[in-house]
NULUM-188368 format. One record per residue: residue number from 0; x, z, y of N, C-alpha, C, O, CB in turn. Coordinates in Angstrom, 1 decimal, padded with zeros to 4 digits. Glycine has a CB too. Layout:
N
<rec NUM,<X,Z,Y>,<X,Z,Y>,<X,Z,Y>,<X,Z,Y>,<X,Z,Y>>
...
***
This chain:
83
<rec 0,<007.1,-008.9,005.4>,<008.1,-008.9,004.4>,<007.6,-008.2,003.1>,<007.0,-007.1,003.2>,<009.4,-008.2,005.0>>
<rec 1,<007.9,-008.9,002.0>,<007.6,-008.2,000.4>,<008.9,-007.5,000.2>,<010.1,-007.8,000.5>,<007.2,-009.5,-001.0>>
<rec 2,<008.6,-006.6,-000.3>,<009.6,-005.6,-001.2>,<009.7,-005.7,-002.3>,<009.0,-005.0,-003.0>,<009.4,-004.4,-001.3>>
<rec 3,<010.6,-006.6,-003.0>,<010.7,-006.1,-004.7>,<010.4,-004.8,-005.6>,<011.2,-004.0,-005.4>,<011.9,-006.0,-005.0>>
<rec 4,<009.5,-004.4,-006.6>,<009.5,-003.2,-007.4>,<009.8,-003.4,-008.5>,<009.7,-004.2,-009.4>,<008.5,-002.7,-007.5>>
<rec 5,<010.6,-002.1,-008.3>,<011.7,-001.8,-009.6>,<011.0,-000.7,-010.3>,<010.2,000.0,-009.6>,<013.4,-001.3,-009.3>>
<rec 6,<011.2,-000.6,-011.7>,<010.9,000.4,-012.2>,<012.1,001.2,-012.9>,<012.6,000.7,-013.9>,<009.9,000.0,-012.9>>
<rec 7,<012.6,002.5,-012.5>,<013.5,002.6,-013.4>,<013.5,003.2,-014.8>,<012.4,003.7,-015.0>,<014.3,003.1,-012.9>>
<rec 8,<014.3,003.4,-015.9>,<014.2,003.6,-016.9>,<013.1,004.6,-017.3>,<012.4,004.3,-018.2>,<015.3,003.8,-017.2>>
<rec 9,<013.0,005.8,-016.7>,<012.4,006.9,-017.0>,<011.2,006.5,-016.5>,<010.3,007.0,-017.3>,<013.0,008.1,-016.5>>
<rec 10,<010.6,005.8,-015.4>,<009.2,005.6,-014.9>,<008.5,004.5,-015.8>,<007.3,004.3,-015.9>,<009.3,005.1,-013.2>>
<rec 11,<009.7,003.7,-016.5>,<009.2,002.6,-017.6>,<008.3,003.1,-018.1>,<007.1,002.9,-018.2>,<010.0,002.2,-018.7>>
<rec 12,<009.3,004.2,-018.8>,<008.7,004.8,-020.4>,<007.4,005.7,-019.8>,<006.3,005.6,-020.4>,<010.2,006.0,-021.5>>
<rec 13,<007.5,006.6,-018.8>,<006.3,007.1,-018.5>,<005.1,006.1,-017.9>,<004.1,006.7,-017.6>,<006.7,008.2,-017.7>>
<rec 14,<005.3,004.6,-017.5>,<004.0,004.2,-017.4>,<003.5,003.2,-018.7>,<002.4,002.6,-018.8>,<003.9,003.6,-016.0>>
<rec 15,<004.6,003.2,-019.6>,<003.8,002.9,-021.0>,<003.4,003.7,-022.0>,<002.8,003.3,-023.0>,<004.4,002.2,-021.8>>
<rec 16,<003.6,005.3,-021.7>,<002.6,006.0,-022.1>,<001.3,006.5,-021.4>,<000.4,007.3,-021.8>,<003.0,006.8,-022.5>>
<rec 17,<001.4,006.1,-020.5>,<000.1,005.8,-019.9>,<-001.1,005.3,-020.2>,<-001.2,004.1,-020.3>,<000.3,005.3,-019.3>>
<rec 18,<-002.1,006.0,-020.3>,<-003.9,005.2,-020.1>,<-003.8,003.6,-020.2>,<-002.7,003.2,-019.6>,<-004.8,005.5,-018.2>>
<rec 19,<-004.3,002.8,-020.6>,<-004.5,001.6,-019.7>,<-005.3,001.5,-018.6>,<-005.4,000.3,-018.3>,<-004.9,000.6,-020.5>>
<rec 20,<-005.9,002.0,-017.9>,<-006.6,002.0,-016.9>,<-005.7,002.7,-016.4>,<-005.3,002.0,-015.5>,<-008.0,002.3,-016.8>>
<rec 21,<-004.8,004.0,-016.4>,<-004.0,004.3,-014.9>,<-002.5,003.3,-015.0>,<-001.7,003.3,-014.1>,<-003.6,006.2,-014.7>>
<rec 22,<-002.5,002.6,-016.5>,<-001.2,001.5,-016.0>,<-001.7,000.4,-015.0>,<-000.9,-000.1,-014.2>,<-000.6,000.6,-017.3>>
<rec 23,<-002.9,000.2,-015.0>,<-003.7,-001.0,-014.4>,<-003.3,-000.6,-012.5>,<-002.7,-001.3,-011.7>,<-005.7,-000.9,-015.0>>
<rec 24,<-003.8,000.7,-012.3>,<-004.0,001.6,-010.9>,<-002.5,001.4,-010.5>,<-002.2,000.9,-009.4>,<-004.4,003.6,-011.1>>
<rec 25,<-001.3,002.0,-011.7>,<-000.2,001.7,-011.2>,<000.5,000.4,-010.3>,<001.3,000.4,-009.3>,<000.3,001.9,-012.2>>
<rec 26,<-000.2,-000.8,-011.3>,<000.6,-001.9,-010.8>,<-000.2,-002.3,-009.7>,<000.3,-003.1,-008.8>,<000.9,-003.2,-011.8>>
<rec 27,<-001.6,-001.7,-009.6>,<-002.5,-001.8,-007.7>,<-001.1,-001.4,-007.3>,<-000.1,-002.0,-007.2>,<-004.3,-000.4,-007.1>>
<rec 28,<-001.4,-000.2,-006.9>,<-000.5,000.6,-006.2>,<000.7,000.4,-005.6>,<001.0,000.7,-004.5>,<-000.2,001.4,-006.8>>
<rec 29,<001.8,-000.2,-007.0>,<002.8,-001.3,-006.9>,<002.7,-002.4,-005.9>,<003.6,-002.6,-005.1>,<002.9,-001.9,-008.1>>
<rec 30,<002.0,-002.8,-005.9>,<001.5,-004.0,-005.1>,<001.0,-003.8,-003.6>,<000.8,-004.7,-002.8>,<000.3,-004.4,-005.9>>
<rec 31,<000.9,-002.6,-003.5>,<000.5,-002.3,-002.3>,<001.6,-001.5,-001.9>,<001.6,-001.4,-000.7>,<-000.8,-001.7,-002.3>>
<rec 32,<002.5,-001.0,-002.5>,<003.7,-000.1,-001.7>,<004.8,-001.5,-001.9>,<005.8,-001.2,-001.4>,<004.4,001.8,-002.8>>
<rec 33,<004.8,-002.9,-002.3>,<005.7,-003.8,-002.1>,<005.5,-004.6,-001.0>,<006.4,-005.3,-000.4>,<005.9,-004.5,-003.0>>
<rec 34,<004.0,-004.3,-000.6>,<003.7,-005.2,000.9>,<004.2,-003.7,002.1>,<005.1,-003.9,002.9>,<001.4,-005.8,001.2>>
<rec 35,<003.7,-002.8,002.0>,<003.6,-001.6,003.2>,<004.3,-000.6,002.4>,<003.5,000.1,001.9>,<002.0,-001.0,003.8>>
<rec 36,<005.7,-000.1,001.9>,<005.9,000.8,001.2>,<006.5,002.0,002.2>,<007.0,003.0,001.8>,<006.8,000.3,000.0>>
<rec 37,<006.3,001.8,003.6>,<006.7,003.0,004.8>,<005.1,003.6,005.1>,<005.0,004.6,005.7>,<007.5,002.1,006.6>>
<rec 38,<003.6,002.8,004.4>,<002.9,003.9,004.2>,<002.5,005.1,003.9>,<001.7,006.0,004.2>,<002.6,003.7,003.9>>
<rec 39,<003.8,004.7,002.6>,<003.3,006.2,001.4>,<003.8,007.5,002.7>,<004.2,007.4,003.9>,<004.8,006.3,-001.0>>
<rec 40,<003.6,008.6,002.0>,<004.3,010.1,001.9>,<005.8,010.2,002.4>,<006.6,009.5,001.7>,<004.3,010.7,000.2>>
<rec 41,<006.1,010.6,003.1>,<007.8,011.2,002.4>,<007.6,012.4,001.9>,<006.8,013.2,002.2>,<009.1,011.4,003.4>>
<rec 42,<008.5,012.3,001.1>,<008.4,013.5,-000.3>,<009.2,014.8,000.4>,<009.3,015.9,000.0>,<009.4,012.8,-002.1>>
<rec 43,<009.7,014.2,001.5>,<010.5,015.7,002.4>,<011.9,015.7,001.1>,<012.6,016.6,001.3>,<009.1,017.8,002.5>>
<rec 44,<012.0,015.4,000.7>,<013.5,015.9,-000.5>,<014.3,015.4,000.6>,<014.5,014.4,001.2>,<013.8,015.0,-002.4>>
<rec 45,<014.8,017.1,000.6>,<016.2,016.5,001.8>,<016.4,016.3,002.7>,<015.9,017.0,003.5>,<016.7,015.8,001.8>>
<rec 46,<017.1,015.3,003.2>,<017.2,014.6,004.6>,<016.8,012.9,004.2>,<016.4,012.1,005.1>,<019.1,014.8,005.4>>
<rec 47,<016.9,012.5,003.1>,<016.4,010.9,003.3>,<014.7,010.7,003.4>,<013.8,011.1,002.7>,<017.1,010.0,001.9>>
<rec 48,<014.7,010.1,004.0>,<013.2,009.7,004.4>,<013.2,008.4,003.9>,<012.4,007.7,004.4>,<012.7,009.6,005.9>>
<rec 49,<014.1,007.9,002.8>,<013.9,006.9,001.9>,<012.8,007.5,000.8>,<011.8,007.0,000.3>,<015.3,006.4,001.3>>
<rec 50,<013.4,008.5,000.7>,<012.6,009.0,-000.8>,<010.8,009.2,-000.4>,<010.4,009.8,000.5>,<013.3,010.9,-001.4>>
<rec 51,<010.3,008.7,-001.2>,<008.5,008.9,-000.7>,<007.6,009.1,-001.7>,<007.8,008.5,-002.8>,<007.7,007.6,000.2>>
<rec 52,<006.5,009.8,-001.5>,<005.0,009.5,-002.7>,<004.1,008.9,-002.7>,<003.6,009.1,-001.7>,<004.3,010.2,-003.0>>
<rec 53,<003.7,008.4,-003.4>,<002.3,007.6,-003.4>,<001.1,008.1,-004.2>,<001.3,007.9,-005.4>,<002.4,006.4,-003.9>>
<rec 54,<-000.1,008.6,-003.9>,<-000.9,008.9,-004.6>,<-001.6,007.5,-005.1>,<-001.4,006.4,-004.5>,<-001.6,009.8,-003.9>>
<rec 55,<-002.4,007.7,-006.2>,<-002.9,006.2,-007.1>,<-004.2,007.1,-007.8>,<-004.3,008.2,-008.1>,<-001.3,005.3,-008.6>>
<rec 56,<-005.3,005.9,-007.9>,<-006.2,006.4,-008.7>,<-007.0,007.7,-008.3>,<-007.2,008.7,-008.9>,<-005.6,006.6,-010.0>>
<rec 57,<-007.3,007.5,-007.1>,<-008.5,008.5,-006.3>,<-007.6,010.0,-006.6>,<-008.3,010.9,-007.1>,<-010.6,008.4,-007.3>>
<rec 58,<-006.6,010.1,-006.5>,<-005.9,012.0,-006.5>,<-005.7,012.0,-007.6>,<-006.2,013.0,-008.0>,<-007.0,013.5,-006.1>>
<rec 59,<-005.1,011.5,-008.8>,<-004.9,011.7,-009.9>,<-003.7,011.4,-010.3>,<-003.2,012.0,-011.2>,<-005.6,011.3,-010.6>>
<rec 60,<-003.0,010.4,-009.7>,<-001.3,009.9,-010.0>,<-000.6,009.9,-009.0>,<-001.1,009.6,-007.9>,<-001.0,008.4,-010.6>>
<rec 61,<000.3,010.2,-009.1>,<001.5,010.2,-008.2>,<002.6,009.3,-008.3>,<003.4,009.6,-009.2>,<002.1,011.5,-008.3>>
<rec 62,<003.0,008.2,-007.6>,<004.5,008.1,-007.7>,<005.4,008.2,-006.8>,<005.3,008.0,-005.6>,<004.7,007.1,-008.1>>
<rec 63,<006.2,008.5,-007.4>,<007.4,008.8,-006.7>,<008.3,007.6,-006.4>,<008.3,006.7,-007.2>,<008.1,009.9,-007.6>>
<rec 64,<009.3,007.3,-005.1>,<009.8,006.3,-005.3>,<011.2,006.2,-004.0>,<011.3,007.2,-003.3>,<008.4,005.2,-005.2>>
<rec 65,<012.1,005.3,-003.9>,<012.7,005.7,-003.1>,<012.9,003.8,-002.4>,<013.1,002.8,-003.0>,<013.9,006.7,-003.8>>
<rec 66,<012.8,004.0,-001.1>,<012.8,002.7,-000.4>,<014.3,002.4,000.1>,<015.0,003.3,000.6>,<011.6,002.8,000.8>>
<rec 67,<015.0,000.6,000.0>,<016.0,000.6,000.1>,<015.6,-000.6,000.8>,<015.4,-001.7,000.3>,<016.9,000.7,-001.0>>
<rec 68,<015.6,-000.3,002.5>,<016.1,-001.5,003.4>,<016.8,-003.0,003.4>,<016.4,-004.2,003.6>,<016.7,-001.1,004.0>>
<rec 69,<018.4,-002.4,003.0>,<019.3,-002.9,002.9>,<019.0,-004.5,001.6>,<019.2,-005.7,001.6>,<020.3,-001.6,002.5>>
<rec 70,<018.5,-003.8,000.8>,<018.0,-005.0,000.0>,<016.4,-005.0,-000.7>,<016.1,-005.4,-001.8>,<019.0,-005.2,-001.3>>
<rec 71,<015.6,-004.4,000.2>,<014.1,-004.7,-000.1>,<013.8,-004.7,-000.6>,<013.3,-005.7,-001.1>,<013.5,-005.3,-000.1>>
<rec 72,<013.5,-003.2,-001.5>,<013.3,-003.1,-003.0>,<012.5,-001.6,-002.9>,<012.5,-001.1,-001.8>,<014.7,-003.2,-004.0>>
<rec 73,<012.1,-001.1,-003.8>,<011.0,-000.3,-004.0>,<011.1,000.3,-005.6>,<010.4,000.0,-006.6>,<009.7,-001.3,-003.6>>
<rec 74,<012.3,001.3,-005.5>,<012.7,001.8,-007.1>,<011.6,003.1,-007.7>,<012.1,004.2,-007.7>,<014.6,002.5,-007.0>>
<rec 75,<010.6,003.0,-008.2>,<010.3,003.7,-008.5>,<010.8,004.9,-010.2>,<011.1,004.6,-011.3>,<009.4,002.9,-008.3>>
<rec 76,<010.6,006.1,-009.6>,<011.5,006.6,-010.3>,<010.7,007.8,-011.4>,<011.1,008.4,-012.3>,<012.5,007.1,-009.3>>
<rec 77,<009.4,007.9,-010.7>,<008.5,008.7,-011.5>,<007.1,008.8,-011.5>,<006.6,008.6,-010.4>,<008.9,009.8,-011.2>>
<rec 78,<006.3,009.0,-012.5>,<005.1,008.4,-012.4>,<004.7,009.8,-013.2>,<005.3,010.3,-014.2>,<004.8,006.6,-013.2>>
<rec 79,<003.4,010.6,-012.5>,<002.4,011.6,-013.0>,<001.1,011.1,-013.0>,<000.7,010.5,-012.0>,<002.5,012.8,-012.4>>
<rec 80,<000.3,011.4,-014.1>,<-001.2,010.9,-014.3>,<-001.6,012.2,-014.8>,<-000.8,012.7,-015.6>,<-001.5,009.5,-015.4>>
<rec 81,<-002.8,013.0,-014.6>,<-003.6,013.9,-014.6>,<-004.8,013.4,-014.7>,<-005.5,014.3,-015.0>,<-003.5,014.6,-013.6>>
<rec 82,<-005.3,012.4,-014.7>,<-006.6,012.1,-015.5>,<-006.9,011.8,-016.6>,<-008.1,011.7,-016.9>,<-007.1,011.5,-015.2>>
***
């Protein structure tokens, strides 16, 4: 099963200021948390184990994202780059 990825407003704007090489890593990454997105992290926030992280780009980006069963989707909500 594929997962739809969403991006929401705020993860927009932070992956178009982004590098072009870690926007590139991003949409890997994307792509790989819409086939297996129960891979990533859970981010522990809380009690939902919807909420999870993904590291991208050999330890340098993080996203953040929250997984929704119910309709198969993959909202990503925050994007950090350190390289």
């Amino acid at each position: 099963m594929t997962y739809r990825v969403v991006f929401s407003g705020g993860a927009a704007a932070q992956y178009h200021d982004l590098p072009v090489i870690a926007q590139d890593l991003v949409v890997a990454r994307a792509v790989e948390l819409a086939e297996e997105p129960w891979d990533a992290t859970s981010s522990r926030r809380g009690d939902d184990s919807n909420l999870r992280e993904a590291i991208f780009g050999n330890g340098l980006g993080l996203i953040g994202f929250h997984v929704n069963g119910d309709d198969q989707s993959v909202r990503i909500s925050n994007i950090v780059w350190t390289g």
